[in-house]
C-alpha positions in Angstrom: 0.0 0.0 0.0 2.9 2.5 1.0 4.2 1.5 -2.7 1.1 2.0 -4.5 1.0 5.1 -2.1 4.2 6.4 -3.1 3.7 6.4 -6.9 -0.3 7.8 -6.5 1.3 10.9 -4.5 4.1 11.7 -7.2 1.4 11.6 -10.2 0.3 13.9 -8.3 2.8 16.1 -7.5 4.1 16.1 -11.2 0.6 17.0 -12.3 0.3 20.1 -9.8 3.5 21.1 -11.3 5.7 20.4 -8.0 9.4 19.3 -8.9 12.6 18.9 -6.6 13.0 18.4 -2.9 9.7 20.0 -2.1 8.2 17.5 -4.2 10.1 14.7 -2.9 9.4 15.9 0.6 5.4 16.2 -0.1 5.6 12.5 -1.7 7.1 11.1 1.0 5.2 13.1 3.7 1.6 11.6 2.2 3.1 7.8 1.9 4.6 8.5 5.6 0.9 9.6 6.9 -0.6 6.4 4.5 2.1 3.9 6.2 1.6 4.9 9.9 -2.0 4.5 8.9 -1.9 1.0 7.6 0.9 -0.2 10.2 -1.8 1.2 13.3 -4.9 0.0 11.6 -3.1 -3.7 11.2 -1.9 -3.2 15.4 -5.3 -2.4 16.1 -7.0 -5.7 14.4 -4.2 -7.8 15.7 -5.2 -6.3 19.4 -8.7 -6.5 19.1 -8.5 -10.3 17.9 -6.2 -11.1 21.0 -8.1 -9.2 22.9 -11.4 -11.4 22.2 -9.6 -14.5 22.3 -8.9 -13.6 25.9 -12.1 -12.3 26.6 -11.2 -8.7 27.1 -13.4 -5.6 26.9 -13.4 -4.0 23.5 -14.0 -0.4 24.7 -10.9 -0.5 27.2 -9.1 -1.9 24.5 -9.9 0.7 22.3 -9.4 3.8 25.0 -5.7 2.1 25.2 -5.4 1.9 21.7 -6.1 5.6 21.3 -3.6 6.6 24.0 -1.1 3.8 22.9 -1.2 5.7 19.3 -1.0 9.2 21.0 2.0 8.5 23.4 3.6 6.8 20.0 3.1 9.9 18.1 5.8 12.0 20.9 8.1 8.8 21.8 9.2 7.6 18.0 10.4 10.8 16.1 12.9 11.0 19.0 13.8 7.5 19.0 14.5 7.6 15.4 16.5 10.1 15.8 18.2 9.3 18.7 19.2 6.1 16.7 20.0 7.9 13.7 22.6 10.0 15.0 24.1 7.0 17.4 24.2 4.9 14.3 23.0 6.0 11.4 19.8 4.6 9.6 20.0 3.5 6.0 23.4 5.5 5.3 24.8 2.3 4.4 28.0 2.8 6.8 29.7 0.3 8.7 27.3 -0.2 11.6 24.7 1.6 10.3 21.2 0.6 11.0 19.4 -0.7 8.0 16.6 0.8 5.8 15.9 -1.3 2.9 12.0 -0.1 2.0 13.0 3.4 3.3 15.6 3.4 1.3 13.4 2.2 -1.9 10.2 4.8 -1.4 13.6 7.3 -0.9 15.3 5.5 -4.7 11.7 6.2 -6.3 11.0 9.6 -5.3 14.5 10.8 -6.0 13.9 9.3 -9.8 10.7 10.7 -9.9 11.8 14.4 -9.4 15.6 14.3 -10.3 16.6 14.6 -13.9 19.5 13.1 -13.2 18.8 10.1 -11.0 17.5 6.6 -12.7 16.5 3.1 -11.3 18.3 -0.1 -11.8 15.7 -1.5 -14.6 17.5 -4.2 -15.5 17.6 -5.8 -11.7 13.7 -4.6 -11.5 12.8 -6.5 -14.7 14.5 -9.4 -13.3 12.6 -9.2 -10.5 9.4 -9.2 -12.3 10.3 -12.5 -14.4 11.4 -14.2 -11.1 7.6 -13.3 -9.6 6.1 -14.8 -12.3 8.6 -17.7 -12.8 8.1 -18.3 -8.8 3.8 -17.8 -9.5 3.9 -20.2 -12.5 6.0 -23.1 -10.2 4.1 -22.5 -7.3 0.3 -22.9 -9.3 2.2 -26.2 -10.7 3.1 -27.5 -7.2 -0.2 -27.0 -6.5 -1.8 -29.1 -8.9 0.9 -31.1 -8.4 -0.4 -31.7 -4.8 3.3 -31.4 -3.4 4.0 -30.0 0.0 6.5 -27.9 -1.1 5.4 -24.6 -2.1 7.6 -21.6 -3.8 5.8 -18.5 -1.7 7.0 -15.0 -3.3 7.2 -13.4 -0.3 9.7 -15.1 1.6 11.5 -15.1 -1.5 11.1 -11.4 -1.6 12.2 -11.0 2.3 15.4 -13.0 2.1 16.5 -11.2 -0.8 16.1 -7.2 0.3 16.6 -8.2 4.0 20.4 -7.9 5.4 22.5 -11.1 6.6 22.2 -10.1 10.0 18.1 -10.5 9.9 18.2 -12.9 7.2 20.2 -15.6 8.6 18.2 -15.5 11.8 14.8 -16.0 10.3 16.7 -19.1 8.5 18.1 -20.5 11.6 14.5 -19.7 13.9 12.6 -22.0 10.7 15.1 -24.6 10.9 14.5 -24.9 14.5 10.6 -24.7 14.1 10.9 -27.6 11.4 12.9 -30.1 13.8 10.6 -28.6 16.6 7.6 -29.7 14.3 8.6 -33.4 12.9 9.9 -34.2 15.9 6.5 -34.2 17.5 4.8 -35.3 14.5 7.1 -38.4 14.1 6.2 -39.2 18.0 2.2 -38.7 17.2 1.9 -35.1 18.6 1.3 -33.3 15.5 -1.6 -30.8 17.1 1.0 -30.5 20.2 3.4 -28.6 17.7 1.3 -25.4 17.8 1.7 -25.1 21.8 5.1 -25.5 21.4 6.2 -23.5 18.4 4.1 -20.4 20.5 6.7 -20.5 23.0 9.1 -20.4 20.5 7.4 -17.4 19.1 7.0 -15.7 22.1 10.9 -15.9 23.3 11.9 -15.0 19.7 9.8 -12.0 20.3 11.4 -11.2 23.5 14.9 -11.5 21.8 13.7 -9.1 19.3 12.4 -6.6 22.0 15.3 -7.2 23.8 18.2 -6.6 21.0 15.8 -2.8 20.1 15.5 -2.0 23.6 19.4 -2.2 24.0 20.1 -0.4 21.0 18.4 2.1 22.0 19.8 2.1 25.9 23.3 1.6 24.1 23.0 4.9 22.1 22.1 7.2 24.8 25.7 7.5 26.0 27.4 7.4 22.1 25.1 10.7 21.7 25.8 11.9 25.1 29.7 11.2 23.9 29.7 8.8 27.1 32.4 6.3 27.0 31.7 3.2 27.9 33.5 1.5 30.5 34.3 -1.3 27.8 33.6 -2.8 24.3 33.2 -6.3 23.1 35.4 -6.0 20.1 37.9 -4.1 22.3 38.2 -6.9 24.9 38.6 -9.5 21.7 41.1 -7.8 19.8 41.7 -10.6 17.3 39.0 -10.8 14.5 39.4 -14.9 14.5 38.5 -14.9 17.8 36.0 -12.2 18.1 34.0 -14.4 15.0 34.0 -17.2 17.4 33.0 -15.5 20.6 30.7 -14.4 18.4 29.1 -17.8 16.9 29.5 -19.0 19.9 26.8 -16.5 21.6 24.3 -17.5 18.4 25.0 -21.1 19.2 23.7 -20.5 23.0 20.8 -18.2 21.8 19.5 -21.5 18.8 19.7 -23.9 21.4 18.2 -21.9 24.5 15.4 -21.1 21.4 15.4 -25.2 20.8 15.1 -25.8 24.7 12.2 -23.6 25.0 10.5 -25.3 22.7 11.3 -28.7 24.0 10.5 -27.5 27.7 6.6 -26.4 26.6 4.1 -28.8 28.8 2.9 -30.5 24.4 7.2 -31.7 24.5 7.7 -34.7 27.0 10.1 -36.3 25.1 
């Protein structure tokens, strides 16, 4: 929608006559005002559904809602750029944080209004016959009747996503799929929901966890704090650092495997 958004906005713009920054600014100001939309509309569903599921009271919920929204409107502009100027967002330096559909609305707009910018046509045309490769194989596997299916979307993630989120996701599947035959190979196949739950909800509280650090972690590189030490500073050799560092992903898969294997539908 933000896409679709995006594109309705600078028609337009260029019809009104607008060209530039202030056009590029007024595009992305009307998809910014469309996304938050969309993004608190799909919260709001989400809440309301959990909410009925638990048997909760729709008018608190929606009070909450309202000043959840409200409190969100003053907290993230100076999160953002609190992180921006710790880190960076989509600048594309080392240890910047990563913007890849902010960075795509920001490609689109510029070629939109700048004579002298251009998209990469030949990578979005391969795009396009990949889709419709990946649609053609998938309607086949269907009729098929195979398992296996070849979804665009996760296609579409893994490829625009960074490494560092990427890989993850990859490793958290893998995990979900042992979690999952494992129980269906003991005769506990509707026991694999209860259990790959938990795993959801402690991958969501590593998620929460990693943001809520960043974010702790960049008010003293703002406040040009200096902290009382660094990771990378106490392993100075790179060899070493890389296997400190696997070694911390290897605890963090298996504590993710254990909590899955520990839910009350895993007595194995």
């Amino acid at each position: 929608m933000t896409i679709c958004t995006v594109l309705f906005a600078a028609l337009v713009m260029i019809l009104l006559g607008l060209k530039g920054i202030p056009a590029i600014v007024a595009t992305l100001g009307v998809a910014g005002v469309v996304c938050c939309a969309a993004c608190t509309a799909g919260d709001v569903s989400q809440d309301l559904k959990t909410g009925q599921l638990v048997g909760a009271t729709p008018r608190a919920q929606q009070w909450t809602m309202m000043v959840g929204a409200l409190v969100a409107a003053f907290v993230i502009s100076p999160v953002l750029s609190l992180l921006h100027n710790a880190y960076g967002i989509g600048t594309d330096a080392p240890g910047s944080l990563k913007a890849p559909q902010a960075s795509l609305f920001a490609k689109i707009t510029e070629t939109m209004f700048t004579p002298d910018a251009s998209l990469q046509w030949g990578m979005i045309s391969i795009g396009i016959a990949s889709a419709i490769g990946m649609i053609i194989l998938n309607k086949w596997l269907e009729a098929k009747q195979y398992s296996f299916r070849a979804y665009i979307m996760p296609v579409a993630v893994g490829i625009y996503l960074p490494w560092s989120l990427s890989l993850p996701i990859l490793f958290g599947g893998i995990i979900a799929f042992m979690i999952e035959k494992k129980l269906k190979k003991a005769g506990q196949g509707e026991d694999a929901k209860t259990a790959l739950q938990d795993g959801i909800l402690f991958s969501s509280g590593l998620i929460a966890g990693e943001s809520i650090a960043g974010i702790l972690l960049a008010i003293p590189i703002v406040a040009g704090v200096k902290l009382p030490f660094e990771i990378k500073a106490l392993v100075s050799n790179d060899a070493l650092f890389s296997l400190v560092s696997a070694a911390l992903l290897g605890i963090m898969l298996y504590s993710l495997y254990a909590t899955g294997r520990r839910s009350k539908s895993m007595r194995y």
